[in-house]
Structure formats: structure tokens, C-alpha cells
C-alpha positions as CSV (number, residue, x, y, z in Angstrom):
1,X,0.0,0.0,0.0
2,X,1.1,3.4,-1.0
3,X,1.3,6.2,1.4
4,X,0.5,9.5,1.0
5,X,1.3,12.2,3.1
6,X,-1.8,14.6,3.0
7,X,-0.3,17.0,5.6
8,X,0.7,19.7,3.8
9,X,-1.9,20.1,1.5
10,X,-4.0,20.1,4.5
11,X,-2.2,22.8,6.2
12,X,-1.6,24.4,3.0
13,X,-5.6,24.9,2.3
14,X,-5.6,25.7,6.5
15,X,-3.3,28.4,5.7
16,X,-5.7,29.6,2.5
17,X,-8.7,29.1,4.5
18,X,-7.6,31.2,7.4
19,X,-6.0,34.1,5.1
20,X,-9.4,34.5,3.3
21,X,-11.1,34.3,6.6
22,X,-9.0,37.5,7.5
23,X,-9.3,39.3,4.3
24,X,-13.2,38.8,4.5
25,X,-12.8,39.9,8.4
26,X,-10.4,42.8,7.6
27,X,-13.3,43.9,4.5
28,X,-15.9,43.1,7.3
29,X,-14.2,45.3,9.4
30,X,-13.4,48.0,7.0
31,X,-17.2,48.1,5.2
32,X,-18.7,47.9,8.9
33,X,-16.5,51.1,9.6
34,X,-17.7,53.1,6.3
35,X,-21.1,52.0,7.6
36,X,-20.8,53.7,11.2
37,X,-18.9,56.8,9.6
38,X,-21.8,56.7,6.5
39,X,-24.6,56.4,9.7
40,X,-22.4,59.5,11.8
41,X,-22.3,61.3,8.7
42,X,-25.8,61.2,8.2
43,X,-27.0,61.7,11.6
44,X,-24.9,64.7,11.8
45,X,-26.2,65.8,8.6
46,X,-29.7,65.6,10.1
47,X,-28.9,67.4,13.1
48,X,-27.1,70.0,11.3
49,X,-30.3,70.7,9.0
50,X,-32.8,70.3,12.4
51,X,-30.1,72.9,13.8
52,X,-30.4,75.3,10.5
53,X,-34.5,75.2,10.8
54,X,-34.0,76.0,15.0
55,X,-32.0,78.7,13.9
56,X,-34.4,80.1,11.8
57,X,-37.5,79.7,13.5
58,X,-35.2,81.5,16.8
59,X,-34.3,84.3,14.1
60,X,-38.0,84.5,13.1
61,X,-39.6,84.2,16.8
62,X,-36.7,86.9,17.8
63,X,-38.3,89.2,15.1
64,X,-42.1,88.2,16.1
65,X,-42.0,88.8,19.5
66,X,-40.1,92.1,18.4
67,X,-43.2,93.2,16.5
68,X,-45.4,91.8,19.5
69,X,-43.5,94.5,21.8
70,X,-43.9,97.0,19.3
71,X,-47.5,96.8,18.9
72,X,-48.2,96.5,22.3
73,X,-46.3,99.7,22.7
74,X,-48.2,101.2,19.9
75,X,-51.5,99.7,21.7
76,X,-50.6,101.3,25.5
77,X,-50.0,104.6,23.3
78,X,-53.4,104.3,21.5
79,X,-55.1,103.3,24.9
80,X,-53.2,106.8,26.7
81,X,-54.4,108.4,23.6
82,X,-58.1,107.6,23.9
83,X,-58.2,108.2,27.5
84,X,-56.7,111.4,27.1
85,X,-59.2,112.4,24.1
86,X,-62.1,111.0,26.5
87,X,-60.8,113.3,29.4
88,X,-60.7,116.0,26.7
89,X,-64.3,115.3,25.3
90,X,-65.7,115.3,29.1
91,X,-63.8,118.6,30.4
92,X,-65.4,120.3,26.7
93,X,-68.5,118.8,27.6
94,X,-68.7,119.9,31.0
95,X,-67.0,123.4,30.2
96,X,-70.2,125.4,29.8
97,X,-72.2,123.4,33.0
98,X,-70.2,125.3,35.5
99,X,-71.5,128.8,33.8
100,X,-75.2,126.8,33.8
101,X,-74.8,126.5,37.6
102,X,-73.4,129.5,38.7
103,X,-76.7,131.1,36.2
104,X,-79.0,128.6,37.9
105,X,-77.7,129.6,41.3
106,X,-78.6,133.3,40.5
107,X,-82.0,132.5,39.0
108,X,-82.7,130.3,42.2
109,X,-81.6,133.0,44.6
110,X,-85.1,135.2,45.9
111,X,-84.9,138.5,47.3
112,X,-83.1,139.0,50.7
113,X,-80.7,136.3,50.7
114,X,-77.7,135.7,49.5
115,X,-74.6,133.1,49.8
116,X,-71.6,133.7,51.7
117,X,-69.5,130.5,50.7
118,X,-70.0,127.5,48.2
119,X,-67.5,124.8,47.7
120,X,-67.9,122.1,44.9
121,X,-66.7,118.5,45.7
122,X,-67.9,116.1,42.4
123,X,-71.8,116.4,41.9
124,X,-72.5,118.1,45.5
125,X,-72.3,121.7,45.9
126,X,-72.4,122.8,49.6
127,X,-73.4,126.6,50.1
128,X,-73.6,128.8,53.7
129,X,-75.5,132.1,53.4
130,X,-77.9,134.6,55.0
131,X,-81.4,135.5,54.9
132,X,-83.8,138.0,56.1
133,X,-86.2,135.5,57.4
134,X,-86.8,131.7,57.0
135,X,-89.2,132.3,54.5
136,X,-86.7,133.4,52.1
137,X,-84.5,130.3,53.2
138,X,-87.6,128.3,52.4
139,X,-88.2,130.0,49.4
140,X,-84.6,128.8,47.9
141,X,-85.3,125.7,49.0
142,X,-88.2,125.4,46.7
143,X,-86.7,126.8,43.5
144,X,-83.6,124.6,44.2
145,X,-86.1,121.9,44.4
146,X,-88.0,122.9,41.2
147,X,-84.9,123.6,39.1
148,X,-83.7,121.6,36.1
149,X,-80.2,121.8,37.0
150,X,-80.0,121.0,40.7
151,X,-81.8,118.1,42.6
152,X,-81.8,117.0,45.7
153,X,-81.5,120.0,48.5
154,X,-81.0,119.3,51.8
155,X,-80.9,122.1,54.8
156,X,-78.2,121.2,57.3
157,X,-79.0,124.3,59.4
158,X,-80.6,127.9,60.3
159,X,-79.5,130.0,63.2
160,X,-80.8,133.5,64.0
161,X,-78.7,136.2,62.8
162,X,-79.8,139.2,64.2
163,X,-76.7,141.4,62.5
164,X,-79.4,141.1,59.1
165,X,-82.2,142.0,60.9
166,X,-85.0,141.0,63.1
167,X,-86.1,137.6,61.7
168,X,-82.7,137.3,60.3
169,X,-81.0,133.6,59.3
170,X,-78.2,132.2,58.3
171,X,-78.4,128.6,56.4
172,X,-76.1,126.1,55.6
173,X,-77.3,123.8,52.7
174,X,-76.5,121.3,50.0
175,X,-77.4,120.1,46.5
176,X,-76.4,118.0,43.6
177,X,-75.8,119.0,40.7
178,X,-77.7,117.3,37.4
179,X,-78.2,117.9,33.9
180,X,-81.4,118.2,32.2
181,X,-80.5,115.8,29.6
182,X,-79.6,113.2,32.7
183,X,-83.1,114.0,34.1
184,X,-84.9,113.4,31.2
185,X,-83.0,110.0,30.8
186,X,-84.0,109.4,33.8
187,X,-87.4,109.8,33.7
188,X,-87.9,108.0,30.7
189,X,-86.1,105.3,32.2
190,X,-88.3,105.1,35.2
191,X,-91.5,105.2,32.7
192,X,-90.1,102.1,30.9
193,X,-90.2,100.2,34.2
């Protein structure tokens, strides 16, 4: 029987075997790394572009809130204006109503009495004065009552003052102040009801 030695072939095709297993582990190893840098490369692309967009919806916010503050300036400045034309509108309004009372006053005044002092606080008008009698006080009272421009009288009090003569007074009284449009409103407004 012949013998053949099969040994070196064997190791030979080992050899072979286990060079191609490390050229297909070194190409493994070399097309897994192009994968992760391909995957990295992509990824950072992504986050790049997601980056970009942040960027300019910040830019764009940035400006939008800038026009936000700048119409809300230009709102508080509308808002000022308008009040101030209201306060305006009202002291034009009410310009001629202090000439209507001080005219009403007179008209309301009878004979032998006059006022001393009267203040103004808002709608009430508080007046001290003199009298030759209390008829004259009473007198006032009703035409203060009966006036279109007035409402409301109330006499806080009469004492004797005898330096105006015999039957003599002085008066302390109060009133409000109303307008004839207001009273008509009013009225109406109480017929409705």
C-alpha cells in the first residue's frame, strides 16, 4: 500500500482558508466602519439641517416677538391716547355746565338772601348764606327743588342772625348738581319700568 502524506496540502488549504477568513474579516471590518462613519455622517447631517431650521424659526420668533412688543407699545399709546381724548371730550363737555350753575344759582336765589360761601366736591355743591327770614331760606329751597339743573336740596342748618335783621338767618345747605339731559333719561327710564 502506498502512502500518502496529506499533511501539507492540508495545512496548505488551513493556511488559505484562514488568510481568506482575515481578508473577509479585515473587508468586514473596514465596510462595517464606512457604515458607522456613513450612519455618523448622516445623523450629523440631520442634526445639522434640524439645527439650520431652529435657527431660523429663533431668528424668526426673535423678530415676532419684536413686532409683538412693538404693537403693544403702539396699543398702550393708543389706549393713553383715547383716555386722554375722553378726558378732553368730558372737560369740553362739562366746560359750559359750571357757567349753567353758577346762572341757575342766581335765578334760584329770591330776594333778601344771599350766599356767603359754596365749595364744589364732584356732583355736591355745599353753600352757607344769609337770609332776612326763613321764609326766604324756604323760598330757595323750593326753587332749588324745582330747578332743572340741581336736585336733591337738603338744609343742614338755620340759626338767627340778628346782625341782618329782626327775623334774620343764616343757612347752611346742600345740592347736587344734574343735567337736564340726565333727568330726562331718567325719567324716561323710570316710565319704561
Amino acid at each position: 500500500m502506498a502512502r500518502i502524506n496529506l499533511l501539507p496540502w492540508r495545512e496548505e488549504r488551513r493556511a488559505a482558508l484562514q488568510k481568506q477568513f482575515l481578508v473577509v474579516l479585515a473587508g468586514m471590518a473596514v465596510f462595517g466602519a464606512l457604515l458607522v462613519f456613513l450612519g455618523d455622517r448622516y445623523v450629523s447631517a440631520l442634526i445639522e439641517h434640524q439645527n439650520g431650521r431652529n435657527s431660523y424659526l429663533q431668528q424668526h420668533i426673535a423678530e415676532l416677538n419684536r413686532q409683538v412688543a412693538e404693537i403693544r407699545e403702539l396699543e398702550k399709546r393708543r389706549a393713553e391716547l383715547l383716555e386722554r381724548m375722553e378726558i378732553i371730550q368730558g372737560l369740553q363737555g362739562k366746560r359750559p355746565v359750571i357757567v349753567r350753575i353758577f346762572d341757575e344759582a342766581v335765578r334760584t336765589m329770591p330776594d333778601g338772601a344771599y350766599f356767603l360761601d359754596m365749595t364744589r366736591s364732584g356732583e355736591n355743591i355745599n353753600v352757607s348764606g344769609k337770609a332776612e327770614s326763613n321764609n326766604r331760606v324756604s323760598s330757595l329751597m323750593r326753587k332749588l327743588d324745582s330747578s332743572l339743573w340741581f336736585k336733591d336740596p337738603n338744609l343742614t342748618s338755620v340759626k338767627a342772625a340778628p346782625d341782618f335783621g329782626e327775623q334774620g338767618s343764616q343757612f347752611q345747605l346742600s345740592f347736587k348738581i344734574t343735567s337736564p339731559d340726565a333727568e330726562a333719561a331718567e325719567a324716561a327710564a323710570a316710565k319704561e319700568k
